[in-house]
N, C-alpha and C positions, 0 to 999 in steps of 0.2 A: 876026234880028228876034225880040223877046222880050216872049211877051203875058202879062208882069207885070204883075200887079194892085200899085198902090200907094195906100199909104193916108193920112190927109188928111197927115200931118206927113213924108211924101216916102217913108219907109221898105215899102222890100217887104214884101208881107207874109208870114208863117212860110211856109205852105202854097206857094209860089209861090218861095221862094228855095232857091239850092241848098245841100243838104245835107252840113255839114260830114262829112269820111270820112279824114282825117290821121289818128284813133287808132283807125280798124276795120282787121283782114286782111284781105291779100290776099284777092278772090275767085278759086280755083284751080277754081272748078268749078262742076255741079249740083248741089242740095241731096241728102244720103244718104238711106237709107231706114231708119236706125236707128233714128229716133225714129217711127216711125209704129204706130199702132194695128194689130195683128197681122187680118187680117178676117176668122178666124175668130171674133174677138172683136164684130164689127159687124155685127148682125143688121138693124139698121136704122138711120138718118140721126143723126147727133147730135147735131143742130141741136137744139135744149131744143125748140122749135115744131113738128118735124115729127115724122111717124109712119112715115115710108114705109120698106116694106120692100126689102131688097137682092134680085133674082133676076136672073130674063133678062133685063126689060126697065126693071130700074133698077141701072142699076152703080152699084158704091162709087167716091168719088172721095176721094183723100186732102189735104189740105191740109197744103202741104208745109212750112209752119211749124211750125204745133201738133201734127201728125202722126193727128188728129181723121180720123174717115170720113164725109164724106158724101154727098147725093143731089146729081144735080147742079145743081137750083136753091139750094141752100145751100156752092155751093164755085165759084160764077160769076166769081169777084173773082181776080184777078191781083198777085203784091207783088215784089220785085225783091228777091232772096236770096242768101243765100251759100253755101258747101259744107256749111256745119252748118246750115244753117235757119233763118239767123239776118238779119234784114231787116239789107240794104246796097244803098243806091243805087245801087250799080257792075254789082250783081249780076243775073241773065237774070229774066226775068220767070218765075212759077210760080206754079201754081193754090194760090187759099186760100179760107177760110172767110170768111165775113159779118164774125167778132170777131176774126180776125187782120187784118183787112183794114181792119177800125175800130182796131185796137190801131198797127197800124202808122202812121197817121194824127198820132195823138198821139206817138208815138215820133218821128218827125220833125218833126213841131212843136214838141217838149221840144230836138230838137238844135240847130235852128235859131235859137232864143230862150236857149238858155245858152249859141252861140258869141255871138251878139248882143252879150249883155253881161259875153263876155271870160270865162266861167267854164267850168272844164274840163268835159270831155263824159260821159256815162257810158259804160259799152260797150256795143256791138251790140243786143244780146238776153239776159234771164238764160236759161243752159242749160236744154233741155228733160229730162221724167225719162225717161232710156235706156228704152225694152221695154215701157213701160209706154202709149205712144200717146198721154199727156196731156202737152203741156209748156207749163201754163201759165205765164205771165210775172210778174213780183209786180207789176203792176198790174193783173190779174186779178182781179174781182169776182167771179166766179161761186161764191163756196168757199162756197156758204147750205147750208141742210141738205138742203133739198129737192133742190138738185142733186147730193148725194152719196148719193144713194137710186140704186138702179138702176131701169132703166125699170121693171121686171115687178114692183117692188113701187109699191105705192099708200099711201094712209094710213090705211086700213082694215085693212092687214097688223100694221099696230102694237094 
């Protein structure tokens, strides 16, 4: 039994139909931990909104996509991954962030509306950058100036 939502002209809709996976790899595994933010480098949450700091009684949580640290009301969201980090509906469920978890959203809605109209797929995920704990996707918005400030300066530093 399948509580697919259809919409007025009979068709599934994106959200709700299953995700074409004919041009993604095999999933052989858990996501690595190569791409993740090293946490001596995570002093506090990375969520742009929050402030909270890492000690005893706020663990770091890492989002196993982006490879980002955070608190754990900024890493509550769950995406189904592959051995590289790379969203696959095949793949185990694993902890992520707010904007991998809205990125993956549209990433299978772009797949499900370009099998729709018979047009080849793109791949998986663009690779994240190795060592670095950032791996943004080119549909990433966030590259403004103010985000490539680090937290401990302000605008007044300038």
């Amino acid at each position: 039994a399948s509580l697919s939502k259809v919409s007025e002209n009979g068709q599934l809709q994106a959200s709700e139909q299953a995700v074409p996976t004919a041009d993604l790899p095999e999933v052989t595994g858990p996501p690595t931990r190569g791409h993740w933010k090293p946490d001596a480098h995570a002093s506090i949450c990375d969520a742009p909104v929050c402030q909270k700091s890492f000690g005893l009684f706020e663990r770091r949580h890492h989002c196993r996509h982006c490879g980002n640290v955070f608190c754990g009301k900024h890493s509550e969201w769950h995406l189904p991954l592959d051995q590289d980090g790379n969203y696959h509906p095949n793949g185990g469920l694993y902890r992520a962030c707010g904007h991998c978890w809205g990125m993956y959203g549209k990433w299978k809605e772009d797949r499900v509306e370009a099998a729709a109209r018979g047009e080849s797929l793109a791949p998986g995920t663009p690779a994240k950058a190795v060592g670095t704990g950032i791996g943004k996707s080119a549909d990433d918005k966030r590259g403004s100036v103010a985000a490539s400030l680090t937290r401990e300066w302000n605008w007044s530093t300038f």
